[in-house]
N, C-alpha and C positions, 0 to 999 in steps of 0.2 A: 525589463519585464513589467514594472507597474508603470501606470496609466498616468500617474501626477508623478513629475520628479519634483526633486526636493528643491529649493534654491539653490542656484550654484554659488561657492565661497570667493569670497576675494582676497587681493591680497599677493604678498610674495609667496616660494617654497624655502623650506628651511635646507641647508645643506641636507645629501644623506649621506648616510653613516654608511665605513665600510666593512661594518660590520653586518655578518649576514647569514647568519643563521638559517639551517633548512632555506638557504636561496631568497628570504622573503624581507625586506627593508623594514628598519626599526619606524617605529612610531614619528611620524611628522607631522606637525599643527602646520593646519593651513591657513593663513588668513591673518589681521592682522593684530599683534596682542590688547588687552584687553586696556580701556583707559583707566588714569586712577579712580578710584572710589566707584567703577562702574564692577557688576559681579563675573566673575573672573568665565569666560570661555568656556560652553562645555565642554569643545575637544582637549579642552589646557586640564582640568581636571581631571576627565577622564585618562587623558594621556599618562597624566606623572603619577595615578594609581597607576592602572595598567604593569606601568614598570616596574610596581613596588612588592607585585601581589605574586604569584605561582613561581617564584623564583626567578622571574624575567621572562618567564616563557608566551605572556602573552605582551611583551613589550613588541611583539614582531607578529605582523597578521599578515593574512594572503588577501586580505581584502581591505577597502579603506573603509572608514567611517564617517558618515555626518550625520549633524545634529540637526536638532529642529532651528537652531539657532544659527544656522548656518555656517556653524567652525568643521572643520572637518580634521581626520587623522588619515592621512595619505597612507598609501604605500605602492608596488611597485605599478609601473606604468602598466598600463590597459586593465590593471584589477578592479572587479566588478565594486560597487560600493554597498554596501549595507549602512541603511539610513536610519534614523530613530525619529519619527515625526513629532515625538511629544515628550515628556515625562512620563507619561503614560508605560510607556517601554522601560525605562529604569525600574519603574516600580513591580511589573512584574517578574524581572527577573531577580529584584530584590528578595520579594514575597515567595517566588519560588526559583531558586534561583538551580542553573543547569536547564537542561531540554526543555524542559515544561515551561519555566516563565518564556525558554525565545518561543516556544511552540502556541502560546496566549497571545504574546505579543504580536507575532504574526498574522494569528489569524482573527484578532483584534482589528489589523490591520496597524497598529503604531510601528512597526518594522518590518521595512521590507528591501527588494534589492533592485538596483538600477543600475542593469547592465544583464549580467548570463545568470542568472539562479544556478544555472547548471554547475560552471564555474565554482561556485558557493560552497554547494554539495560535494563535489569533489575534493573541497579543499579541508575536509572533517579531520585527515591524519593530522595533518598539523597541529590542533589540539588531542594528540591521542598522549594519553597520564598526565594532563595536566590534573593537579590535584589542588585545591584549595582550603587551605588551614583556617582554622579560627580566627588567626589574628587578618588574612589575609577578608575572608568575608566582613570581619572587621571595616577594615577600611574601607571596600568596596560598599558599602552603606554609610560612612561617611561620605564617599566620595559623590554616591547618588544623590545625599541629601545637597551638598553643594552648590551640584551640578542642576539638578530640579527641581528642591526648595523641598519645604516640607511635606511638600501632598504625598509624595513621592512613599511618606510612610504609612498611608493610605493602602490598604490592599486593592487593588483598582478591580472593579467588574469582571468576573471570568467569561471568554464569551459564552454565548446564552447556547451553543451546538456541541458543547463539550460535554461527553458521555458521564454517566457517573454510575455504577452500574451498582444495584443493590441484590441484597438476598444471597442462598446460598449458590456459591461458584458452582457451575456446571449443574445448577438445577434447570429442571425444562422452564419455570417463569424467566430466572435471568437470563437463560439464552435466547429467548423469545425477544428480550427486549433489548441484547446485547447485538443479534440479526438485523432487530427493526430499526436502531439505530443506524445503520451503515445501508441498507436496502429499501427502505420506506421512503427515500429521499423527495424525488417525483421520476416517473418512468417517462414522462418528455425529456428530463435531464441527462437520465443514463440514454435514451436516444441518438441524445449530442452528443454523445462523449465517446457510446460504443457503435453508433451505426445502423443499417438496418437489419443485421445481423442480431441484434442483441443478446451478444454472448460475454459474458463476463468473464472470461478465463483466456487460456494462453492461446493464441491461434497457432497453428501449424502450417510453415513458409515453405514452398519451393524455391525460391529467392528471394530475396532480398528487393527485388522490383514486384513482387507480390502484392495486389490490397487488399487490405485489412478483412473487407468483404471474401476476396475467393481464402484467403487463408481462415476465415473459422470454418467456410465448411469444407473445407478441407478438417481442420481437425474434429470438425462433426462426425464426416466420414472417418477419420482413420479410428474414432471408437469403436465406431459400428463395426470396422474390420475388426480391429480387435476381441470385442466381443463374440464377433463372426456368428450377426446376426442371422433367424432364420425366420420368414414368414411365420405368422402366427404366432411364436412366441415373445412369451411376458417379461418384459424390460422394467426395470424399476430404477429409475432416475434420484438419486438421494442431493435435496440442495438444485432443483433442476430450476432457479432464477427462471428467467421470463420464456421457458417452455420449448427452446430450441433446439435441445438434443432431442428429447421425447417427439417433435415434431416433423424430425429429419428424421427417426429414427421409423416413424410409422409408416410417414411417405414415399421412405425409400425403400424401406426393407420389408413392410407390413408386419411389423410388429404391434401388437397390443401393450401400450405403457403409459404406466404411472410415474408422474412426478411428484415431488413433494418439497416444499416450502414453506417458510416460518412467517414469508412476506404478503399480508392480503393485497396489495397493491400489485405486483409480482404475481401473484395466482389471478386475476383479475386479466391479466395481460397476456398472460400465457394461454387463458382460455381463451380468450377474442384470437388470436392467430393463433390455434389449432383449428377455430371454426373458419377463420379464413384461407385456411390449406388445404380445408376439405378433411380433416382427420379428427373431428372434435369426437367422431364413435368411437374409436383407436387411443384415444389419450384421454386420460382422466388426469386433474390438477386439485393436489390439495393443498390443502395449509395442516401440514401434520410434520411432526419433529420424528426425526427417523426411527427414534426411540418408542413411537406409538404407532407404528408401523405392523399389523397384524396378518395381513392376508397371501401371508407366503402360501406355496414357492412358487417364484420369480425361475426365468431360465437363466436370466441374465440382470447382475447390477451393473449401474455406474454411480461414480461419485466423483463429482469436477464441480476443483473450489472449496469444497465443503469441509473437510477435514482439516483444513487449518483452525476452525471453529470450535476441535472435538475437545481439545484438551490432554496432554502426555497420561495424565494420569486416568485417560478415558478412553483411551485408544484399544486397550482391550477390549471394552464393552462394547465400542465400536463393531470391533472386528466380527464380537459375536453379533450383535443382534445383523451384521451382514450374512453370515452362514445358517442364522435362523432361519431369515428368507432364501436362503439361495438351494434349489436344488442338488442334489447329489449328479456332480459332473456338470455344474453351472458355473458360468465367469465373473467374474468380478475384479473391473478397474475402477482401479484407483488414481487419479487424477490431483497432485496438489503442492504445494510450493513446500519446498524444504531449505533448512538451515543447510550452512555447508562447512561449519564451522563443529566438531565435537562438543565441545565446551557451549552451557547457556548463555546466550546475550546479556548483555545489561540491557535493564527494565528500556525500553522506548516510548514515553508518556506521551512524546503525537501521535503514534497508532492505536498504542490503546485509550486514549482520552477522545478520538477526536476521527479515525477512522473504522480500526475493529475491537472492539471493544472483546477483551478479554480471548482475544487469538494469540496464537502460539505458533511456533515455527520449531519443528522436532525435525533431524538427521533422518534421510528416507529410511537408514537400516535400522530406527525403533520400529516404523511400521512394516518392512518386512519381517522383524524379530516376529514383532505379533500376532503376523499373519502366521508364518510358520508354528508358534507355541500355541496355536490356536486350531488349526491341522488344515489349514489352506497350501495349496501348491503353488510358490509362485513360477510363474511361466513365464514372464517376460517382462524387462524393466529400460525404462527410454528416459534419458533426459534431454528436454527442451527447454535448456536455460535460453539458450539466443531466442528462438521463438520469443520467449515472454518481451526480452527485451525491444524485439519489432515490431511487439502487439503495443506496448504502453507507448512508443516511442507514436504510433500510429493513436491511440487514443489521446494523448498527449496535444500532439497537432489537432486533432477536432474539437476540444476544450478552447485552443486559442483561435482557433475559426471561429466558433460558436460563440466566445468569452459571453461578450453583451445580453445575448440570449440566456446563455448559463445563469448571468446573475440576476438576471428576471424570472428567472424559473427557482434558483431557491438561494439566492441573497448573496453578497461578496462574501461571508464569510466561509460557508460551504463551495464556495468556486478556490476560494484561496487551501482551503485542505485540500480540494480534488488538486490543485494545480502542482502542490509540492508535493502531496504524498506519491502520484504519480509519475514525476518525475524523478525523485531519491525511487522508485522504485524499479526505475528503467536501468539506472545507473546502479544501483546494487546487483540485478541480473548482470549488466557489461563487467562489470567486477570483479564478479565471482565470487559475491558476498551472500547471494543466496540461490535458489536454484527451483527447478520445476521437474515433477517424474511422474509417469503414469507405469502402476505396477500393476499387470495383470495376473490375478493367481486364479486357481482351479479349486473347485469343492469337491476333495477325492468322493469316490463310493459307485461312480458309474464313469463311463468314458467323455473326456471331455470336449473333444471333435474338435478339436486342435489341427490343420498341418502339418506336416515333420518341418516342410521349407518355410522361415517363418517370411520370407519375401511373397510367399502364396497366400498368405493368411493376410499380407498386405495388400496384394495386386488390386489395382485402381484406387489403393488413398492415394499414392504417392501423386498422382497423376489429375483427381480432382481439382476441378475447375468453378 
C-alpha cells in the first residue's frame, strides 16, 4: 500500500517453531545477528521483549515486522508486513501506548504497511484481551530505549491534524468545531473521494455491479419515497452536506427545502449546484445547527449521516426539537450508522482524535426507544449494512485513483486518515461490527398518507437509474 518500501533484510531464516498458536508462527529475526560491540538488532530486541511481555501472547503475530534498521521479525508466509521507519514510531507508542500511539505513528507516517492493509485490519482478533501489566510496560520502555536510543524518551511531535476538542461536550461551539474538523477539509477533495454525486452517506445497490454514481441516487430517491414526497411541500434536510438530497429532492418532486449545515465551505457548495440545477428558488442552504432551527412546520424531515454527531445523552432533545418542526401527520427519517453490539465499545482514539471528533455510535433501538417515549410513530425500519460496505469499498477505490491529487489537495497526512479509516470502516460493515438503518416514523395528530403496501410507497426506488 505505501509508496516507499522499506529496505529489504538480508541474511538466513531461523528455523520455525512448531508451535503455533491461533495458526500464526512465533517471532523470527531475520537477517544476520548483530557483531560484537556493534548495538544489538532492533528486530533481536524487540523480539525477546515481545516474548517476555502479555504472557507470550504477542510472541506470535499475523504479520511480520521491520525495522528502520533493516532487521525484520518474520512470520507466516505471504503476511503483509508492518514496518517502523524511525524511532520515531517507538516513541509514540511508548508516550502513548495502545490505539493512539500506532494511530500518531501512522498518520505521522513512521508506520505503515507493505503489502494488504486490509489483511492488517482483519487481523485485530488476534490481539483481542491482550492485557499489559506494569511490569510488562516496564520492559517494553526499556526495550524501546535499546532499540532507539534515548530520544525515544522524547515525546515526539503529535501530528499537527489531530482534533483536540475543547469546551463543554455537546455545546453548540464544540460541535461547531468538532463538524468543521472532519468537513472543512477541501470540497475538491471530498470530490475525489465521493464523486460527482457528492453524497456522503450509504448509497442504495441494486447490485453489486452498480456505480457508485446510480447507487446514491438511487438512495436519493428511495428517501424521497419514503418520505412520499408531495409537490410543494416543505422538506427540511437536517446535516444536508453539499446539498444533494435537498436538490434531488426539489428537482424531482417540487418540493420547497431547507438544508442545514455547520460547514461554510459545504454551504458554499451546496449553493452553487442548486443554482446550477435550476432550483436555487426551491432550496435554501444554511449554516445553522439543528438546535437553532426556528421556522417550523416542515411537512417532512430528513436526517442522513447526522445523528452519529448527536450524542446518546442528546438523542432525546434530538427527537424533540425534530417533532417541534414537524407537522401533525409529517415524516421523519432517519438515516445513520448504528453499533451492533449492546454493550459500549472501547474508547477508539483514531476516530475521535483524528476523524469524528466526539461521534458516537448507539444500538438503533435507543433511537427508536426515543422516538416512541417521545410520541413518534415508527413506520418502517431497513437496514443497509452491505450497502455501506459497497459504498466505502467504491469511495475507497477513488482515493487510490486519485492518491497524488488527494495529497496535493490536503497533505499525506489527512490522505493516510481518509485511507485507513475508510477502509476499517468497509470491513467493519462486512463484519457485522457495525451497521446502517433508516427509521421512518410518523407525528400522530393528522393522517399520515402512508400506503397500506409498503412495496407502493416504494415503487420506482427500487428501480432508479
Amino acid at each position: 500500500m505505501e509508496a516507499e518500501r522499506a529496505k529489504p533484510t538480508s541474511g538466513g531464516r531461523a528455523s520455525r517453531s512448531a508451535d503455533r498458536r491461533r495458526g500464526d508462527a512465533p517471532l523470527r529475526l531475520v537477517g544476520p545477528p548483530s557483531a560484537p560491540g556493534k548495538r544489538p538488532e532492533v528486530a533481536a530486541v524487540v523480539g525477546r521483549t515481545l516474548e517476555r511481555v502479555a504472557g507470550g501472547r504477542l510472541s506470535e503475530l499475523p504479520v511480520a515486522l521491520r525495522f528502520w534498521d533493516g532487521s525484520e521479525l518474520a512470520s507466516n508466509a505471504g503476511a503483509p508486513t508492518v514496518y517502523l521507519r524511525g524511532p520515531s514510531a517507538l516513541a509514540h507508542l511508548l508516550h502513548a501506548p495502545g490505539q493512539l500511539g500506532l494511530a500518531r505513528a501512522w498518520v505521522e507516517g513512521s508506520l505503515g504497511v507493505d503489502g494488504d492493509l486490509e489483511s492488517v485490519l482483519r487481523s485485530k482478533d488476534a490481539f483481542a484481551g491482550v492485557r499489559l501489566s506494569p511490569l510488562d510496560r516496564a520492559r517494553l520502555a526499556i526495550s524501546a530505549v535499546r532499540a532507539g536510543g534515548a530520544q525515544v524518551l522524547r515525546r515526539p511531535p503529535i501530528p499537527e491534524i489531530e482534533a483536540r476538542p475543547r469546551g463543554r461536550r455537546r455545546s453548540l461551539v464544540r460541535d461547531r468545531a468538532s463538524v468543521r474538523h472532519h468537513y472543512d477539509v477541501s470540497n475538491r477533495f471530498y470530490r475525489l473521494v465521493l464523486g460527482p454525486t457528492m453524497v456522503y452517506s450509504c448509497a442504495y445497490f441494486k447490485d453489486t455491479q452498480d456505480t457508485l454514481e446510480a447507487a446514491q441516487e438511487r438512495k436519493l430517491e428511495l428517501i424521497c419515497r419514503k418520505l412520499a414526497l408531495r409537490e410543494g411541500e416543505r422538506l427540511l434536510d437536517v446535516g444536508c452536506g453539499w446539498g444533494s438530497l435537498v436538490i434531488h429532492a426539489a428537482a424531482r418532486h417540487g418540493v420547497s427545502a431547507v438544508g442545514v449545515t455547520l460547514s461554510e465551505p459545504q454551504a458554499e457548495l451546496a449553493r452553487e449546484r442548486a443554482a446550477q440545477a435550476g432550483v436555487a428558488d426551491r432550496v435554501e442552504i444554511r449554516v445553522q445547527d439543528y438546535r437553532e432551527v426556528s421556522d417550523g412546520p416542515y411537512d417532512k424531515i430528513a436526517s442522513v449521516g447526522m445523528y452519529e454527531h448527536v450524542g446518546r445523552d442528546q438523542l432525546g432533545r434530538y427527537v424533540g426539537a425534530v417533532i417541534e418542526l414537524l407537522r401533525p401527520g409529517g415524516l421523519f427519517l432517519n438515516h445513520g450508522i448504528a453499533r451492533l453490539t449492546p454493550h459500549p465499545p472501547q474508547p477508539d482514539p483514531f476516530i475521535s482524535r483524528y476523524v469524528f471528533p466526539d461521534g458516537e455510535l448507539h444500538p438503533v433501538t435507543d433511537v427508536l426507544n426515543v422516538m416512541q417515549e417521545a410520541g413518534l410513530e415508527v413506520r418502517d425500519v431497513e437496514s443497509l449494512r452491505e450497502h455501506y460496505a459497497l459504498a466505502l469499498r467504491r469511495w475507497v477505490a477513488n482515493l487510490a485513483a486519485n492518491r497524488a491529487e488527494a495529497i496535493r489537495e490536503v497533505g499525506e497526512q489527512r490522505e493516510r486518515v481518509w485511507r485507513l479509516y475508510m477502509l476499517a470502516s468497509a470491513v467493519g460493515f462486512e463484519l457485522g461490527d457495525i451497521g446502517v438503518y433508516q427509521v421512518l416514523a410518523a407525528r400522530p395528530g393528522a393522517p399520515h398518507g402512508l400506503p397500506l403496501d409498503r412495496a407502493a410507497l416504494l415503487a420506482g426506488a427500487a428501480g432508479q437509474r
